[in-house]
C-alpha positions in Angstrom: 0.0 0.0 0.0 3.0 2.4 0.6 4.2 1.6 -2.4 1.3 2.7 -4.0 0.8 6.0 -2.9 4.8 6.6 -3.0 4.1 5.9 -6.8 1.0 7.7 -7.3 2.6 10.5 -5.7 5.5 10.3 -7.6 3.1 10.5 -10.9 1.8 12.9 -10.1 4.5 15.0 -9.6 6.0 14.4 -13.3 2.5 15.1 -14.4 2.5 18.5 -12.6 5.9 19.3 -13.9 4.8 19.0 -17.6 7.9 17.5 -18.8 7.3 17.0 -22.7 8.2 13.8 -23.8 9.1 13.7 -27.4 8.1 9.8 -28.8 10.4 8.2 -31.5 8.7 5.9 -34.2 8.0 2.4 -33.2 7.2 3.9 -29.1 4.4 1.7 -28.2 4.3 1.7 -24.8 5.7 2.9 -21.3 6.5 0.6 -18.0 8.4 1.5 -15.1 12.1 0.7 -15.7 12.8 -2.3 -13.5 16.3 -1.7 -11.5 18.8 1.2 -11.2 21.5 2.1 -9.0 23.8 5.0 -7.8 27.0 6.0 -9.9 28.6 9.1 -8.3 27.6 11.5 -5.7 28.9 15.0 -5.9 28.4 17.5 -3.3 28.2 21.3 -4.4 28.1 24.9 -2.5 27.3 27.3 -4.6 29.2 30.6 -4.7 27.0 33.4 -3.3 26.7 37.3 -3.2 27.4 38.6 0.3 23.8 39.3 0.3 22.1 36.2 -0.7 21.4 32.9 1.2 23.0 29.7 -1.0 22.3 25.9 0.1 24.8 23.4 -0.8 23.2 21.1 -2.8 24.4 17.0 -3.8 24.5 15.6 -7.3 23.3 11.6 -7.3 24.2 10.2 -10.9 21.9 7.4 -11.6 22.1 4.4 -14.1 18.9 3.4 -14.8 18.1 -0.4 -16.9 16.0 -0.2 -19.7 14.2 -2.9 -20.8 15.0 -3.8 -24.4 17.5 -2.6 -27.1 15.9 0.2 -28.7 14.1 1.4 -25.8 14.7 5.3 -24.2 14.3 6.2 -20.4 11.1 8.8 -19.9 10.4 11.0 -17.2 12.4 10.3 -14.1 10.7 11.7 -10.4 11.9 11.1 -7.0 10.7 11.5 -3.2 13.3 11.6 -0.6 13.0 10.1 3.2 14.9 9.3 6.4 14.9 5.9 7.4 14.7 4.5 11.1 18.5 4.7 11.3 19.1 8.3 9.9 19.8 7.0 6.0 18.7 8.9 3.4 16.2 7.0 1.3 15.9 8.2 -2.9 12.4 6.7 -4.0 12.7 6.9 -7.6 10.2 6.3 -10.6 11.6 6.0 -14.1 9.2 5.8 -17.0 10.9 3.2 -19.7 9.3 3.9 -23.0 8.9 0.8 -25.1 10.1 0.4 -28.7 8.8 -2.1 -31.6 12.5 -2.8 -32.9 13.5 -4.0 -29.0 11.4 -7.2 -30.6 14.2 -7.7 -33.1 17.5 -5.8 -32.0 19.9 -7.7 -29.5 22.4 -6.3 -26.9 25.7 -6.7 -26.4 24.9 -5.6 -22.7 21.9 -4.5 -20.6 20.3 -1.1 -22.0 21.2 1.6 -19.1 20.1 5.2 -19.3 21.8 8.3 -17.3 20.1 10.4 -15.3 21.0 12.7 -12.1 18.9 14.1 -9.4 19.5 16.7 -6.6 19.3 16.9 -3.0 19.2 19.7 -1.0 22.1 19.1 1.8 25.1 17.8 1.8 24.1 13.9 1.5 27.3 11.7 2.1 27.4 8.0 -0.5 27.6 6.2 2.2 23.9 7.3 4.2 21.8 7.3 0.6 19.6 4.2 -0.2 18.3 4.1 -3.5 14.9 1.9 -4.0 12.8 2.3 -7.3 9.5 2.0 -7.5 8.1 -0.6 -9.8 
């Protein structure tokens, strides 16, 4: 049931950010890519005017699976939460949009797409948790 509403939410949110998604010929469908994992985490502070308040932000680099050859990763949208033991916990929904000539075309390795997402913080490698929602 948590999963649920963590992916309805997270719908929702890429539906109320209006991302346009531009289809190729031979998209058929969309799915939720099935596994991805963290590549790099870069932490950033910003350089700020004497005057202004800046946040240091973190850079998570994420390599998303696609499901066949062909296919093309979609919108990506994310919650973030603290677990029971301080962790911070990426919930992250990718949209995997299906292509016809996946049917035919073989890999040499698994389809992965690139993607990155910030937090707000400075969020050490070693306390993030990624979990995608399926």
């Amino acid at each position: 049931m948590k999963t649920l509403l963590v992916s309805i939410i997270a719908l929702l949110s890429s539906v109320a950010m209006a991302k346009e998604v531009k289809l190729q010929k031979g998209d058929f469908a969309v799915d939720f890519a099935q596994s991805a994992k963290i590549v790099s985490v870069k932490q950033m502070v910003p350089r700020c005017p004497p005057t202004a308040t800046c946040f240091p932000t973190t850079q998570v680099d994420i390599r998303v699976q696609l499901t066949g050859c062909v296919d093309n990763l979609g919108p990506v949208t994310h919650i973030t939460s603290k677990d029971e033991d301080g962790n911070v916990v990426i919930k992250l929904a990718a949209i995997n949009i299906r292509n016809k000539a996946s049917a035919t075309a073989r890999c040499i390795q698994s389809p992965m797409a690139n993607t990155s997402i910030m937090l707000r913080g400075i969020v050490l490698e070693k306390s993030l948790q990624l979990e995608v929602l399926k």
